[in-house]
C-alpha positions in Angstrom: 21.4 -6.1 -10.6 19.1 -3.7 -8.2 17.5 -4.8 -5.3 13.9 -3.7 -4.3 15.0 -1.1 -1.7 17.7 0.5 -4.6 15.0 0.5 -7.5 12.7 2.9 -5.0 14.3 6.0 -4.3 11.4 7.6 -2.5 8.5 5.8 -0.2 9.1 2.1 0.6 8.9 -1.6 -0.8 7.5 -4.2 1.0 8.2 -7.9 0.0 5.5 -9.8 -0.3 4.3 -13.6 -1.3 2.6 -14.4 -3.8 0.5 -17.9 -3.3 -0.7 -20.4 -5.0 -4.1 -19.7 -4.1 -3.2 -16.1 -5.6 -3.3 -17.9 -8.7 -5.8 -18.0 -11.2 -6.8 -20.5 -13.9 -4.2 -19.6 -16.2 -1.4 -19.8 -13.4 -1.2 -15.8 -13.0 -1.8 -13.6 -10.5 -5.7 -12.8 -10.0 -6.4 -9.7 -10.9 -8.2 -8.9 -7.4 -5.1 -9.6 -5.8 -3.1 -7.0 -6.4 -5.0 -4.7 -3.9 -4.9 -7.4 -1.3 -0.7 -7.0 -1.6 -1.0 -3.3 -2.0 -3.6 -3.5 1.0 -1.5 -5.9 3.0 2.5 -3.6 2.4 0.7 -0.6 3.5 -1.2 -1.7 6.6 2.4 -3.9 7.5 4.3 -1.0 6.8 1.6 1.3 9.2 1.5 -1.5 12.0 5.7 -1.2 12.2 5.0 2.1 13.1 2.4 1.2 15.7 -0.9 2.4 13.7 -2.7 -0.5 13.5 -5.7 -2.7 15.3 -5.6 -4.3 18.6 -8.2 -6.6 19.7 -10.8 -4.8 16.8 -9.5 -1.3 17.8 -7.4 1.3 16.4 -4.3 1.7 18.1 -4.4 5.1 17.0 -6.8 7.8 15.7 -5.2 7.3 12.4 -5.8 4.0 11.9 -9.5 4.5 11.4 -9.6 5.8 7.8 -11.0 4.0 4.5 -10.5 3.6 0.8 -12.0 6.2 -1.1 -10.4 5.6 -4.7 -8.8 2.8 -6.2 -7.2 2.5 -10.0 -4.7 -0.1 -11.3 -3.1 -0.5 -14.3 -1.4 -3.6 -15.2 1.2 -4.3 -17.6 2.7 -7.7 -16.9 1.4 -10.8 -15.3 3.3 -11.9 -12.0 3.4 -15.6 -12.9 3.7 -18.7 -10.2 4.4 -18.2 -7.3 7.1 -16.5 -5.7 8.2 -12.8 -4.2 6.8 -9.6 -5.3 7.9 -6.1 -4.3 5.1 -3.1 -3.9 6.7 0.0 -3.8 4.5 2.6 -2.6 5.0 6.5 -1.6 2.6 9.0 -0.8 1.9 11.7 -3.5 0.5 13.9 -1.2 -1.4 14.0 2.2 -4.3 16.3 2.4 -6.1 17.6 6.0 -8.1 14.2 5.6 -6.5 12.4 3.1 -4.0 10.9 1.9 -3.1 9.9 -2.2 -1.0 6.8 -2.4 0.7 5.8 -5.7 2.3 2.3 -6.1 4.2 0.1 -8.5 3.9 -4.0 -8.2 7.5 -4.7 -9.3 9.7 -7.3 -9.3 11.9 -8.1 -6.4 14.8 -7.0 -8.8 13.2 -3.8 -9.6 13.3 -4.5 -13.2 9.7 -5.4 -14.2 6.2 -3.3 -13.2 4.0 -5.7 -13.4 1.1 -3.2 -12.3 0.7 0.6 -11.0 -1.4 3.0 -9.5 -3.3 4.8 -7.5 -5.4 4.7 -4.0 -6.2 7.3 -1.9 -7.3 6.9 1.9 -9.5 9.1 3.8 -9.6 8.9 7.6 -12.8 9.1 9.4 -14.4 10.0 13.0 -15.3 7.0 14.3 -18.4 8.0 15.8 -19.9 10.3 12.8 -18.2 7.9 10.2 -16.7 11.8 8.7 -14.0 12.7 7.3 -11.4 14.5 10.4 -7.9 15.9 9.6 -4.8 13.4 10.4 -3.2 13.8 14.0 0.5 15.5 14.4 1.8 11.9 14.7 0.2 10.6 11.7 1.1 13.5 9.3 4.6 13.4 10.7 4.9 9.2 10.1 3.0 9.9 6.8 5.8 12.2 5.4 8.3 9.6 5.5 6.5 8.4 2.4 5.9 11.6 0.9 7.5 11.8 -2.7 9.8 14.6 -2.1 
């Protein structure tokens, strides 16, 4: 039996809960939530890395960036409650953006339950336009480049 970290051999998994109040009707995961895990692995794994907000700022230049595409796929429901892995890597990372694949997985590693894709742009705060990543942030980003 795999864990999470041995059934990603590139980018990272981040545990995360799934609640009750994930839940829908039918006592699956709402569809809607899958982003907010995606959503919440990424910026956790960004913020341990000190690119996050403090206080409603950016910590750093490169935490000011948006969501310019989003597709999912799923293939499984997560059902109940319980621990999910998202496993997530950076296809590739532009001058100004950056294409983010991820699989919802089981904590084993043995079941997808969803995949995809999201791609992040970041922005000048003060002309809300697309500027390239810093040094910094291109150098933490290729730890998750698929290599």
């Amino acid at each position: 039996m795999t864990t999470v970290t041995e059934a990603a051999p590139y980018g990272d998994v981040v545990p995360m809960p799934v609640h009750f109040d994930d839940l829908d009707a039918m006592g699956v995961l709402h569809n809607a939530r899958y982003a907010v895990l995606v959503e919440r692995a990424v910026v956790h794994w960004w913020a341990e890395r000190g690119v996050s907000f403090s206080g409603g700022r950016p910590t750093t230049p490169d935490a000011f960036n948006v969501v310019r595409e989003y597709a999912i796929t799923f293939h499984r429901p997560v059902r109940g409650t319980g621990a999910v892995g998202v496993h997530f890597w950076l296809e590739s990372m532009g001058t100004t953006s950056a294409d983010y694949r991820f699989r919802v997985i089981s904590t084993d590693g043995a079941t997808v339950y969803a995949e995809g894709r999201r791609v992040n742009v970041r922005l000048d705060p003060a002309t809300m336009r697309p500027v390239p990543w810093t040094p910094h942030g291109r150098d933490l980003g290729s730890a998750l480049l698929r290599g």
